[in-house]
C-alpha positions as CSV (number, residue, x, y, z in Angstrom):
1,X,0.0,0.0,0.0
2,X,2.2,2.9,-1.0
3,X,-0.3,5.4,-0.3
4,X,-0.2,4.2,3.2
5,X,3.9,4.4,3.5
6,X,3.7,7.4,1.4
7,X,1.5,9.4,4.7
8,X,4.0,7.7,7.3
9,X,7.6,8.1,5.8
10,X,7.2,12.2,6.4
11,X,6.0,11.4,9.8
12,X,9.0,10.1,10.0
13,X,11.4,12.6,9.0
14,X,10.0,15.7,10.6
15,X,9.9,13.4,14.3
16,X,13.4,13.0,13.0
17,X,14.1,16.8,12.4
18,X,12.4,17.8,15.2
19,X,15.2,15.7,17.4
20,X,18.2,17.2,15.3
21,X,16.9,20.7,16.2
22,X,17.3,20.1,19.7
23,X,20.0,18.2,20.0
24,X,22.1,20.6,17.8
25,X,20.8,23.5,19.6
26,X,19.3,25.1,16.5
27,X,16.2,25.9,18.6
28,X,17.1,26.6,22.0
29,X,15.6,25.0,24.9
30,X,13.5,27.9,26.2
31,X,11.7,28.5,22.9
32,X,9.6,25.0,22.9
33,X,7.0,25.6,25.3
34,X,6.1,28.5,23.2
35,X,6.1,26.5,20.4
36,X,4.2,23.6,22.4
37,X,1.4,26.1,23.4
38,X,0.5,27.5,20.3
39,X,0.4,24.2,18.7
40,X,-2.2,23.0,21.7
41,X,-3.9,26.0,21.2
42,X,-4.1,27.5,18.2
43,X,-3.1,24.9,15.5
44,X,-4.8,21.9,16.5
45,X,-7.9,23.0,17.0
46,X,-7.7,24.8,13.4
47,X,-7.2,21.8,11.8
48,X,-10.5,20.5,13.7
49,X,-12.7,22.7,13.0
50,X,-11.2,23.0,8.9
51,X,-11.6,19.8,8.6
52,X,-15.2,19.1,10.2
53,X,-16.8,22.2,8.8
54,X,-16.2,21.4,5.3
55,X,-16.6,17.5,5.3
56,X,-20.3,16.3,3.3
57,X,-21.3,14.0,6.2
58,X,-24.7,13.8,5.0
59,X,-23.3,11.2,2.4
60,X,-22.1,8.6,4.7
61,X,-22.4,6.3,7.0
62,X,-21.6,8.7,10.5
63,X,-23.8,6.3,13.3
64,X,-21.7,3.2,11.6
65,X,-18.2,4.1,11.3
66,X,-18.7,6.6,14.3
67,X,-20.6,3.8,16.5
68,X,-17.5,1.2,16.2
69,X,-14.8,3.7,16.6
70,X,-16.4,4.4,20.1
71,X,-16.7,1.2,20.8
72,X,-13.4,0.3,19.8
73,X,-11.8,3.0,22.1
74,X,-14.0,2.0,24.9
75,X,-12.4,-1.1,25.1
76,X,-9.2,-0.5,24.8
77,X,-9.8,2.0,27.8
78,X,-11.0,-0.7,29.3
79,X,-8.0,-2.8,28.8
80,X,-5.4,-0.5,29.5
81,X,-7.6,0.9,32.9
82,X,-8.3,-3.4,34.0
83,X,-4.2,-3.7,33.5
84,X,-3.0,-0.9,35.5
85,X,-2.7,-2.7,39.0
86,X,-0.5,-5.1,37.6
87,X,1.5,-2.6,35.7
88,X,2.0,-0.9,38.7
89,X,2.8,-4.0,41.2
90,X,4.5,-6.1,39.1
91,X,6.5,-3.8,36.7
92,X,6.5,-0.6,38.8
93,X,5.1,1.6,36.3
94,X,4.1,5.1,37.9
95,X,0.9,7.0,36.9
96,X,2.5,10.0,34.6
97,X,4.2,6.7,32.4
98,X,0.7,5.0,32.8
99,X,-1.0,7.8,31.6
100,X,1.5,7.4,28.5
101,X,0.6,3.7,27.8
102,X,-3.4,4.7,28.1
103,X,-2.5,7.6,25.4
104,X,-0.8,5.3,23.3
105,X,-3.0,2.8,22.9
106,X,-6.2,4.7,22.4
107,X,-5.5,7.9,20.4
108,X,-5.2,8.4,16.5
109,X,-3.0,10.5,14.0
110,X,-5.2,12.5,12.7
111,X,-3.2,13.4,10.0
112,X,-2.5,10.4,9.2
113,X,-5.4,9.2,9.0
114,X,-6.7,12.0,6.5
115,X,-3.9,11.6,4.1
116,X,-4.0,7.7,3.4
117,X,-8.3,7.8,3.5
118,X,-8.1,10.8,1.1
119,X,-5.4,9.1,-0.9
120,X,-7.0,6.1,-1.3
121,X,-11.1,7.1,-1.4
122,X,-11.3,10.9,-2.5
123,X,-13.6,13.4,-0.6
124,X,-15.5,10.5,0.4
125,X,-12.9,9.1,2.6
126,X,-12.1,12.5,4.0
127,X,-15.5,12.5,4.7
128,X,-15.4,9.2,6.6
129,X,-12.3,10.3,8.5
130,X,-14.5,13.9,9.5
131,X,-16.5,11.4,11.1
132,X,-14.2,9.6,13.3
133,X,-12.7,12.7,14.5
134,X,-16.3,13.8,15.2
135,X,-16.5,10.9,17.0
136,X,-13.5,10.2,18.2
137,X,-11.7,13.3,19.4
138,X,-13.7,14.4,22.3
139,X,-14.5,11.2,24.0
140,X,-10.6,10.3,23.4
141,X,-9.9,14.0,25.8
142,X,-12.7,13.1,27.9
143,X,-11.0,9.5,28.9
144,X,-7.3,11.3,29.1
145,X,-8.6,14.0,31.1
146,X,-9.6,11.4,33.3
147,X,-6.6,9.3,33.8
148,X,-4.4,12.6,34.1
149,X,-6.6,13.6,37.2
150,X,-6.6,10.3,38.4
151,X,-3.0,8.8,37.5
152,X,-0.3,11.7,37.2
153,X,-0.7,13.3,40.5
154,X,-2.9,16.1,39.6
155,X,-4.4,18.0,42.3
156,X,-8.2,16.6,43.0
157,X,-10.7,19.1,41.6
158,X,-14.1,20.1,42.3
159,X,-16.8,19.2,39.5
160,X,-17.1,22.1,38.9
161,X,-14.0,22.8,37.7
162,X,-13.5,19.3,35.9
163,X,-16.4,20.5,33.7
164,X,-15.0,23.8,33.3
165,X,-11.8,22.0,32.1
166,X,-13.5,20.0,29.8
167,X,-15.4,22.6,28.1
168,X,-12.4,24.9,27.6
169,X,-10.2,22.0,26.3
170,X,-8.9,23.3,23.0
171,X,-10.1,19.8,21.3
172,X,-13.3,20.0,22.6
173,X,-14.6,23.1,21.9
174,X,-12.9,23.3,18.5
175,X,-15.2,19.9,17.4
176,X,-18.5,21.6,18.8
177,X,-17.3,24.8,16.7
178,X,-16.6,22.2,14.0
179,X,-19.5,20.6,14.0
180,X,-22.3,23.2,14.2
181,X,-20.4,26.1,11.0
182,X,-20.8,22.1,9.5
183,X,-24.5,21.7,10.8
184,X,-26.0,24.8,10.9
185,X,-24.3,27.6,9.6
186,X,-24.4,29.1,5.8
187,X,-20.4,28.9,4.5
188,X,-17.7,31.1,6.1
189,X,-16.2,34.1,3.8
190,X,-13.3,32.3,1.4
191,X,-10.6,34.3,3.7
192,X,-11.8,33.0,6.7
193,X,-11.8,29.4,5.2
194,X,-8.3,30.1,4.1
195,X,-7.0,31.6,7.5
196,X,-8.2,28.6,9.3
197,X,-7.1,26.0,6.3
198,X,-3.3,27.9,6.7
199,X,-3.6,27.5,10.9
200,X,-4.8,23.7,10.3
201,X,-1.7,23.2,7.9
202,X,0.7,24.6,10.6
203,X,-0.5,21.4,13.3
204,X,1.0,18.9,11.4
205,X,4.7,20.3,10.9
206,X,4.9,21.8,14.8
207,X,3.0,18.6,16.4
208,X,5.4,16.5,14.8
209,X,8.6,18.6,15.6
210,X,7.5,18.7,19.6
211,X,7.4,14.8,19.4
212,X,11.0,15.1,18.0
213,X,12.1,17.3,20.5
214,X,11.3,15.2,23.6
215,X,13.1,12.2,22.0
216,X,15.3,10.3,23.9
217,X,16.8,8.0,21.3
218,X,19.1,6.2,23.5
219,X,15.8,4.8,25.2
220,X,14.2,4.4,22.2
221,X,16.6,1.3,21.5
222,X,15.8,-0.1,24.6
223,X,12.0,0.1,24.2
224,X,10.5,-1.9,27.4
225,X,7.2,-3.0,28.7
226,X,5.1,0.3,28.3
227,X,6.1,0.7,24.6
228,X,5.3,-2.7,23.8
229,X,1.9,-3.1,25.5
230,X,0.9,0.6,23.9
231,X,1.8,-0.3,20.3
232,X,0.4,-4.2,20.6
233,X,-2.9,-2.8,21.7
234,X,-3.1,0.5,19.5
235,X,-1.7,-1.3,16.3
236,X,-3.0,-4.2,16.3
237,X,-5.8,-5.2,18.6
238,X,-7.6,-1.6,18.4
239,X,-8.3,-2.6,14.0
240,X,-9.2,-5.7,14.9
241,X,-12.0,-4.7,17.4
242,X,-13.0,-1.8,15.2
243,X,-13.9,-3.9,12.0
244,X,-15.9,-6.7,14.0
245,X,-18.0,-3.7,15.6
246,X,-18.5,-2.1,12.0
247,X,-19.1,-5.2,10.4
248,X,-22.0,-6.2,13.5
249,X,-23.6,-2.6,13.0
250,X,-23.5,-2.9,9.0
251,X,-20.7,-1.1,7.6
252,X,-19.2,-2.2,4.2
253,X,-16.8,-2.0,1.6
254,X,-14.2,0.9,1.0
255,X,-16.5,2.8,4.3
256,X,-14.9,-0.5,6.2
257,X,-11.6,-0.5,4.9
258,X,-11.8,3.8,6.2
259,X,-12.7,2.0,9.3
260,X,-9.6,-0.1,9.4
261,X,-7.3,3.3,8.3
262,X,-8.7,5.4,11.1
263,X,-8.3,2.1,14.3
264,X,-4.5,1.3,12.9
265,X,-2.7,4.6,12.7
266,X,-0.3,5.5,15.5
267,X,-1.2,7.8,18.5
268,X,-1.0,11.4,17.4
269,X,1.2,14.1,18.5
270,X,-1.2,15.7,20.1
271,X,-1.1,13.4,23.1
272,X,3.0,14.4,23.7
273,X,1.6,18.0,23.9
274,X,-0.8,16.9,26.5
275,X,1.4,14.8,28.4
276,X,3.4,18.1,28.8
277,X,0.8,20.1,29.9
278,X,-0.7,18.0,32.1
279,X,2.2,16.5,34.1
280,X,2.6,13.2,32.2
281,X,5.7,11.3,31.0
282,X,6.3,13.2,27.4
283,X,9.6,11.5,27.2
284,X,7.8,8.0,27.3
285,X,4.7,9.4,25.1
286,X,7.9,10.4,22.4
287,X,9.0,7.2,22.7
288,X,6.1,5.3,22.4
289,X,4.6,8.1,19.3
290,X,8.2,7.6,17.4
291,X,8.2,3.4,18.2
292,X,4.4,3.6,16.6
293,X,5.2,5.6,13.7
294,X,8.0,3.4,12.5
295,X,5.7,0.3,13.0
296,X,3.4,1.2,11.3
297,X,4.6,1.8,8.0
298,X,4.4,-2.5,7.8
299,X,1.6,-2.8,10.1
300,X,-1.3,-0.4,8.5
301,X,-0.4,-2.0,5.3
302,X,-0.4,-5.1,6.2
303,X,-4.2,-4.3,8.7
304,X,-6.2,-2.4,5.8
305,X,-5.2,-5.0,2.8
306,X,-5.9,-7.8,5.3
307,X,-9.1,-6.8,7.7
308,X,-10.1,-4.7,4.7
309,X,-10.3,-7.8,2.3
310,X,-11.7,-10.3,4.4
311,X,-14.7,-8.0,5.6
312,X,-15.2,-7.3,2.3
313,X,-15.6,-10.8,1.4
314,X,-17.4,-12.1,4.6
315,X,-19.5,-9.0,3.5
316,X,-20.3,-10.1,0.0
């Protein structure tokens, strides 16, 4: 699938260039956080709302592909949340490196994601993948929200202010603004479109750079436990629970192979920036991003020609 290695091998190399800057010193130490902020801030959400507003969602199949992408992060929530006492007793894993592992195997590359669908199917796959952020990005901040509080020694809050959080999240409040310019509102003026399209375009390159930034390669060739039970369950189990819950609610052909596309990309970038700003372990979240990314240039492959084809015959 060279459409697939195509989306991953620039993933790659600007993780890769990211690192060089800051091991070289070309960008100084004291300049990432503001770099780390406005990408949380400002970029991401861009891309969020550019690419919800514009996507025709009317034409596809949004309860299916959206129903077993929920489903299919519920359980590996579920998974990662049931394994945590022996992580912790057994392997002594803390809670900001837990908190990693629960990122890693739940969250998607967006961009990722976007490039091999719209590669492969046109605007319809672009539309499909709308969809699965739609349905995927808020409960995905929801559950790390969550297991930050819980896990990586946050101070306990009240409700209120947990709701407040929420709400104010950059991911969350970028789908709802998504979401209803897509839903209710007539089209935006061409340079507001194009301001937003130009702040979406920015998330990609920065994202990726952070990631590269907190790298600790000499780890990276040592990858242990957390890395390993992160990609095994994000990778590879996560496709696999997807397509059977598309396949029971109906979902077929090239909409099931988008299914596959959007369950077996790596964890986004997005969740190093979180890890940072919420007191997790970025270093382990670089790891495990960079460790994915690699990965999967055989893996997705290797899912979507495989799941893909045999839903599409036990389909038929």
């Amino acid at each position: 699938m060279s459409a697939v290695i195509a989306s991953l091998i620039p993933t790659f190399l600007i993780i890769a260039t990211g690192w060089l800057c800051r091991a070289t010193g070309f960008i100084d130490d004291r300049h990432w956080p503001g770099i780390e902020r406005a990408t949380y801030v400002i970029f991401f959400p861009a891309l969020i709302i550019d690419t919800l507003s514009r996507a025709d969602l009317s034409s596809v199949p949004v309860v299916g592909v959206g129903g077993a992408l929920i489903g299919a992060i519920l359980t590996m929530a579920l998974i990662v949340l049931a394994l945590r006492p022996v992580l912790e007793r057994r392997f002594g894993i803390d809670g900001p490196s837990f908190t990693s592992i629960f990122q890693g195997a739940t969250r998607w590359n967006t961009f990722v994601g976007l490039s091999v669908a719209g590669s492969l199917f046109g605007q319809r796959g672009i539309a499909l993948i709308a969809v699965a952020i739609a349905a995927m990005v808020p409960l995905l901040n929801l559950l790390a929200f969550y297991v930050f509080i819980r896990y990586a020694g946050q101070p306990r809050q009240s409700p209120w202010k947990i709701l407040h959080s929420f709400v104010t999240n950059p991911f969350i409040w970028s789908c709802a603004v998504g979401l209803t310019l897509n839903l209710l509102l007539p089209p935006l003026p061409k340079p507001v479109v194009a301001y937003v399209d130009i702040m979406g375009r920015a998330a990609l390159a920065a994202g990726l750079l952070i990631v590269g930034a907190g790298l600790d390669i000499r780890r990276l060739t040592r990858p242990g436990l957390p890395h390993f039970v992160a990609t095994a369950l994000k990778l590879f189990l996560m496709p696999v629970v997807a397509v059977t819950l598309a396949r029971a609610i109906g979902v077929e052909g090239n909409d099931l192979v988008v299914t596959v596309i959007a369950a077996s990309v790596p964890s986004a970038s997005a969740a190093y920036v979180l890890a940072r700003q919420m007191g997790g372990n970025a270093g382990l979240m670089a790891e495990i991003l960079t460790l994915q990314t690699l990965i999967a240039l055989a893996s997705m492959p290797f899912l979507i020609s495989t799941l893909g084809s045999c839903a599409t015959l036990f389909c038929n």
